[in-house]
Backbone as CSV, one residue per row, in Angstrom:
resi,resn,N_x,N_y,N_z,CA_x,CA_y,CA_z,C_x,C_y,C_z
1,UNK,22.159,-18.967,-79.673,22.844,-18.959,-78.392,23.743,-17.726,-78.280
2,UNK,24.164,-17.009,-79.638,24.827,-16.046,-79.588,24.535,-14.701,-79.064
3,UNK,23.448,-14.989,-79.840,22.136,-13.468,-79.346,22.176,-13.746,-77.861
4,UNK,21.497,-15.046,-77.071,21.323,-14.774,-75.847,22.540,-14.480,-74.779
5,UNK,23.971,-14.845,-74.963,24.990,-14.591,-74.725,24.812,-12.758,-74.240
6,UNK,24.657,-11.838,-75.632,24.649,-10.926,-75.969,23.858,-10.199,-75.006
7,UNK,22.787,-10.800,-75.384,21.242,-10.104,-74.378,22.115,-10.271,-72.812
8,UNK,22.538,-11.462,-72.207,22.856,-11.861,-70.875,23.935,-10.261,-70.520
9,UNK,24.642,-10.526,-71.528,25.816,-9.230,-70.865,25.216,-8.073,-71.253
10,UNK,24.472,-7.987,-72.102,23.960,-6.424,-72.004,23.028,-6.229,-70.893
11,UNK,22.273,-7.188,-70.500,21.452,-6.931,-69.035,22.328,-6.950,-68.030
12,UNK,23.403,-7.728,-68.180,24.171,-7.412,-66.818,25.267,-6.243,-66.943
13,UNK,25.468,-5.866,-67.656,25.944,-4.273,-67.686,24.939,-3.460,-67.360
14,UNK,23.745,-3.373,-67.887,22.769,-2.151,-67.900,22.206,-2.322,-66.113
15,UNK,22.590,-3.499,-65.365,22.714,-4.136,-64.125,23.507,-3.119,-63.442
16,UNK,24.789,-3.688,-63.582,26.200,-2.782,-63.433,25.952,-1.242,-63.351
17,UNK,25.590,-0.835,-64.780,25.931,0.738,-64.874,24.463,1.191,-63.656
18,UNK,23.608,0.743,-63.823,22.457,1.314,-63.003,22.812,1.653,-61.273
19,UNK,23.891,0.817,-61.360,23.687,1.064,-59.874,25.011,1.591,-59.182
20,UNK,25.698,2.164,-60.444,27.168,3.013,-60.662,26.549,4.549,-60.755
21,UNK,25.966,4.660,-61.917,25.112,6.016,-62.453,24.470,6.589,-61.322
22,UNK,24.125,7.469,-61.190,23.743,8.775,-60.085,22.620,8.376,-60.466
23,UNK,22.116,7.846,-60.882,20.296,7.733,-60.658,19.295,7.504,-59.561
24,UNK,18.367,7.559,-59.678,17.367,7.731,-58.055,17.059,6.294,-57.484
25,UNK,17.524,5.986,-56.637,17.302,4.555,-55.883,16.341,4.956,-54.770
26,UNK,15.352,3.842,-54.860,14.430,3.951,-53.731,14.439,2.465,-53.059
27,UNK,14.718,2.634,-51.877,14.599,1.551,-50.760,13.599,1.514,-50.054
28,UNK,13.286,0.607,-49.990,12.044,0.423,-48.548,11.735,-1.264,-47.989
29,UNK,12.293,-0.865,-46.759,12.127,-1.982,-46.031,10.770,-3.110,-45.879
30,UNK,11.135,-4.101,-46.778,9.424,-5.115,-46.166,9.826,-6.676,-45.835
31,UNK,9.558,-6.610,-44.253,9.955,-7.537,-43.327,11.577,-8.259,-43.418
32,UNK,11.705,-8.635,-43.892,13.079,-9.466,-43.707,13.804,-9.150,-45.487
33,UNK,13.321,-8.332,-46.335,13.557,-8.209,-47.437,13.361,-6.634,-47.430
34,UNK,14.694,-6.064,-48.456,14.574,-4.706,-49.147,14.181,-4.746,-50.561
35,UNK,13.082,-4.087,-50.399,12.576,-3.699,-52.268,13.357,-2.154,-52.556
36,UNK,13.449,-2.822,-53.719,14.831,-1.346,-54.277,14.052,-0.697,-56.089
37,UNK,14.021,0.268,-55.887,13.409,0.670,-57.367,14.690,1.416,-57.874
38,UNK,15.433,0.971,-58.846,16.426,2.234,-59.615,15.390,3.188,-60.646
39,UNK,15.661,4.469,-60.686,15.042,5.056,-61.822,15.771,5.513,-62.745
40,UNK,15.886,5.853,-64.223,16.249,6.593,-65.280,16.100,8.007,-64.731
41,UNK,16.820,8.816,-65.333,16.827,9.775,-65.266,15.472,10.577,-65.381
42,UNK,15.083,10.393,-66.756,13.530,10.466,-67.168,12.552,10.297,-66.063
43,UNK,12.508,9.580,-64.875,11.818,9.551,-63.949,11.171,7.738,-64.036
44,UNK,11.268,7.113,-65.144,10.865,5.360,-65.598,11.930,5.014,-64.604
45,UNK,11.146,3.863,-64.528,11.648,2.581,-63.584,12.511,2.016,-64.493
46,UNK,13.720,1.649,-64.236,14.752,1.235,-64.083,14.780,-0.081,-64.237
47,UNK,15.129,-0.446,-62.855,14.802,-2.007,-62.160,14.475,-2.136,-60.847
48,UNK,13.239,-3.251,-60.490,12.775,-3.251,-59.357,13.073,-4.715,-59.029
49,UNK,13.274,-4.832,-57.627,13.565,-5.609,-57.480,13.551,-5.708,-55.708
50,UNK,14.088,-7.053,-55.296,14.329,-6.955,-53.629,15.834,-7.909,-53.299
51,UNK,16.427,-7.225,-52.094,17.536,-7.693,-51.666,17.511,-8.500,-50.428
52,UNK,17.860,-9.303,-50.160,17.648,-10.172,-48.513,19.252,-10.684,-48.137
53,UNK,19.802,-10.412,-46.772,20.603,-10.360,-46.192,21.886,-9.786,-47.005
54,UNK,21.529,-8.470,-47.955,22.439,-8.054,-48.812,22.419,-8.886,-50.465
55,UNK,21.881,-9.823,-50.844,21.768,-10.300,-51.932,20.687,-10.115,-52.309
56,UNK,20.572,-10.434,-54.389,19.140,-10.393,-55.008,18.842,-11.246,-54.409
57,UNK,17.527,-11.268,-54.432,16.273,-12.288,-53.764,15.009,-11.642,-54.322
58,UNK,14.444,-13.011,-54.574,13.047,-13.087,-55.403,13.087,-12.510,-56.581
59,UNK,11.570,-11.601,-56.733,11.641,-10.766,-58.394,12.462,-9.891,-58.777
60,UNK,13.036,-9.759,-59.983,12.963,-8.700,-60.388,13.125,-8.516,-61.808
61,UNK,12.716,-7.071,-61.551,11.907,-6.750,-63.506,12.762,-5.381,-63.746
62,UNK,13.032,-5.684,-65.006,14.001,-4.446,-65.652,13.186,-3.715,-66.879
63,UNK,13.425,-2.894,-66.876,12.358,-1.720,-67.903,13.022,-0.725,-68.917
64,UNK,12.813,-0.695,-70.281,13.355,0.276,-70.849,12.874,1.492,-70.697
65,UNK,14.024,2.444,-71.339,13.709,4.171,-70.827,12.197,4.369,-71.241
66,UNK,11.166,3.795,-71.645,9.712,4.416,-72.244,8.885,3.676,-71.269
67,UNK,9.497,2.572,-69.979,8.607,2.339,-69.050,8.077,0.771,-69.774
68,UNK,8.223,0.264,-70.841,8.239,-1.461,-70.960,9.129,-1.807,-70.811
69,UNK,8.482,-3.616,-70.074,9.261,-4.457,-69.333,10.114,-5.022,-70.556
70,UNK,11.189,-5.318,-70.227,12.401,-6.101,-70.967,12.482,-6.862,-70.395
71,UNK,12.815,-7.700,-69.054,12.845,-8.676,-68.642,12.548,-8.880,-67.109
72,UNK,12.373,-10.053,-66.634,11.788,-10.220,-65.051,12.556,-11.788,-65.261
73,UNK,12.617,-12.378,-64.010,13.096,-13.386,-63.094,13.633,-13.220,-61.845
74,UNK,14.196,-14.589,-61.351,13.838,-14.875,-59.790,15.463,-14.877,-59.750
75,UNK,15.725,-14.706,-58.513,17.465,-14.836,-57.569,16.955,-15.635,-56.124
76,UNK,17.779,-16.674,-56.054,17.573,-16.808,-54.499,19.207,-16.617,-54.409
77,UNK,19.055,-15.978,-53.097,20.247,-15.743,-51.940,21.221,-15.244,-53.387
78,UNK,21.245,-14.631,-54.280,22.028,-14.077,-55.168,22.555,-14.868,-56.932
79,UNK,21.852,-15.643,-56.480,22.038,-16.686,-58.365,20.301,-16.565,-58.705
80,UNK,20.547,-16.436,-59.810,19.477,-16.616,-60.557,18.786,-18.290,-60.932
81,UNK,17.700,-18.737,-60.687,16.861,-19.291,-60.634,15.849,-19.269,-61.118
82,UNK,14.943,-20.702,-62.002,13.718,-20.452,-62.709,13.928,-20.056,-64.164
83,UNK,12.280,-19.528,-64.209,12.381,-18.906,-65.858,12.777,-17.279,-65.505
84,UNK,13.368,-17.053,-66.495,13.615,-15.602,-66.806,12.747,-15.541,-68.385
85,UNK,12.497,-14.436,-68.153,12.050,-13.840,-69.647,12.602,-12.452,-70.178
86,UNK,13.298,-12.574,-71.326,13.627,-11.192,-71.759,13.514,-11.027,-73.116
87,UNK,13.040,-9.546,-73.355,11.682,-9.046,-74.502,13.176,-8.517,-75.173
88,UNK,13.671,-8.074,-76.528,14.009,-7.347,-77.267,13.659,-7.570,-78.596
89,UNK,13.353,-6.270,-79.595,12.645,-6.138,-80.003,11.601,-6.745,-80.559
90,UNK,11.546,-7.604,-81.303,10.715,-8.431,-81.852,10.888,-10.387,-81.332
91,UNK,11.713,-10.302,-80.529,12.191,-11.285,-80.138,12.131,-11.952,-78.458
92,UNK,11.341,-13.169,-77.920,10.825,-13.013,-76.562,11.664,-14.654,-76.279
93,UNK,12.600,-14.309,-75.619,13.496,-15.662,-74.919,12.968,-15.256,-73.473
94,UNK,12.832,-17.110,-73.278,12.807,-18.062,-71.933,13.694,-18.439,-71.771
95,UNK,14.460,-18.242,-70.466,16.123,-19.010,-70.520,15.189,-19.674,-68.789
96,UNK,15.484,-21.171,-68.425,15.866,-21.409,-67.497,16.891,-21.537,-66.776
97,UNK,17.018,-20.923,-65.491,18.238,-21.136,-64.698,18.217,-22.080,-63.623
98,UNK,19.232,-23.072,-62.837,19.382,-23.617,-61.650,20.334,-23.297,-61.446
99,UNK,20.664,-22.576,-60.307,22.030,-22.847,-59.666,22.763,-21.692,-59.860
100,UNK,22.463,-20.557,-60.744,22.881,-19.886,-61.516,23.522,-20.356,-62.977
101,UNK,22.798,-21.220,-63.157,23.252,-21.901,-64.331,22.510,-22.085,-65.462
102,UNK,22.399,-21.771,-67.026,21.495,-22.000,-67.823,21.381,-23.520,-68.241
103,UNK,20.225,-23.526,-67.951,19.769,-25.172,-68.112,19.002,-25.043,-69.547
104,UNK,18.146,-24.113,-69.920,17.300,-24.545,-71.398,16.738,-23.052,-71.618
105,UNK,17.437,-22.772,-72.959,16.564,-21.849,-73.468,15.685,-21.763,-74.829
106,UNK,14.514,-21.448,-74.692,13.583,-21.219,-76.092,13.525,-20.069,-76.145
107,UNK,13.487,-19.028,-77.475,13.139,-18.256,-78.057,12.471,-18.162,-78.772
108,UNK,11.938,-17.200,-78.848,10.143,-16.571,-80.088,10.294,-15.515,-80.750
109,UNK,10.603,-15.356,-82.217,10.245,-14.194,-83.174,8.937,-13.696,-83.197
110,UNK,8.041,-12.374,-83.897,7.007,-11.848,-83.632,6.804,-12.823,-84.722
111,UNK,7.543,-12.927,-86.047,7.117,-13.390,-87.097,6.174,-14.745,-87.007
112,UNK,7.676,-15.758,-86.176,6.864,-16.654,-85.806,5.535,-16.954,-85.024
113,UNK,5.097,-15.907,-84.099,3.883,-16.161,-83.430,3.329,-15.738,-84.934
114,UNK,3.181,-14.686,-84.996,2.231,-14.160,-85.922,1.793,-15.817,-87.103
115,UNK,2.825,-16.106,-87.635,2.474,-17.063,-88.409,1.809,-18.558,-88.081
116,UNK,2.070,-18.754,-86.026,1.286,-19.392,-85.942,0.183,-19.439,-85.558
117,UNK,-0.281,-18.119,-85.447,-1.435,-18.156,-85.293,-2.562,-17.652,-86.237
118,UNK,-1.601,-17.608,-87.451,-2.657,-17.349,-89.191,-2.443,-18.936,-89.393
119,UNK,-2.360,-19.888,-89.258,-2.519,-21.384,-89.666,-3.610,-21.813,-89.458
């Protein structure tokens, strides 16, 4: 629970700083929702995502500087909702949210897949 603590505020800083940092934001209007791409400097996607009446809404997926996904989940009207999934390094947590609230999380080592699937 510590790690995911950890992971939570480091995505929501790398949240934070992305959209503090001079980096390249792309907007584009689709119907009643804005899709927003931040980029790295490097020219990689950032985080994509969409905004509706000024809040997150629906997907969005965050990417390290080499262009893999680190994590994706859902926002309605600005709380997070559903499964989220977030990748670091060898390690792949499912956190569910309601409400903006963590309701249940599982996590997966590589080790452990790997070993269950030599059984």
């Amino acid at each position: 629970m510590k790690k995911l603590a950890v992971l939570l505020i480091v995505f929501c800083v790398s949240f934070s700083f992305a959209q503090e940092k001079d980096n390249k934001v792309k907007l584009e209007k689709k119907g009643d929702v804005t899709e927003a791409t931040f980029y790295y400097d490097n020219g990689e996607i950032d985080q994509q995502g969409f905004f509706k009446d000024g809040k997150l809404h629906g997907t969005w997926t965050s990417y390290n500087l080499t262009g893999e996904k680190i994590a994706v989940g859902n926002y309605e009207a600005g709380e997070k909702v559903g499964k989220w999934i977030f990748k670091t390094n060898d390690v792949l947590k499912e956190v569910d949210y309601s409400n903006d609230q963590i309701e249940k999380v599982n996590s997966w080592s590589r080790d452990a897949v790997i070993a269950s699937q030599n059984e």
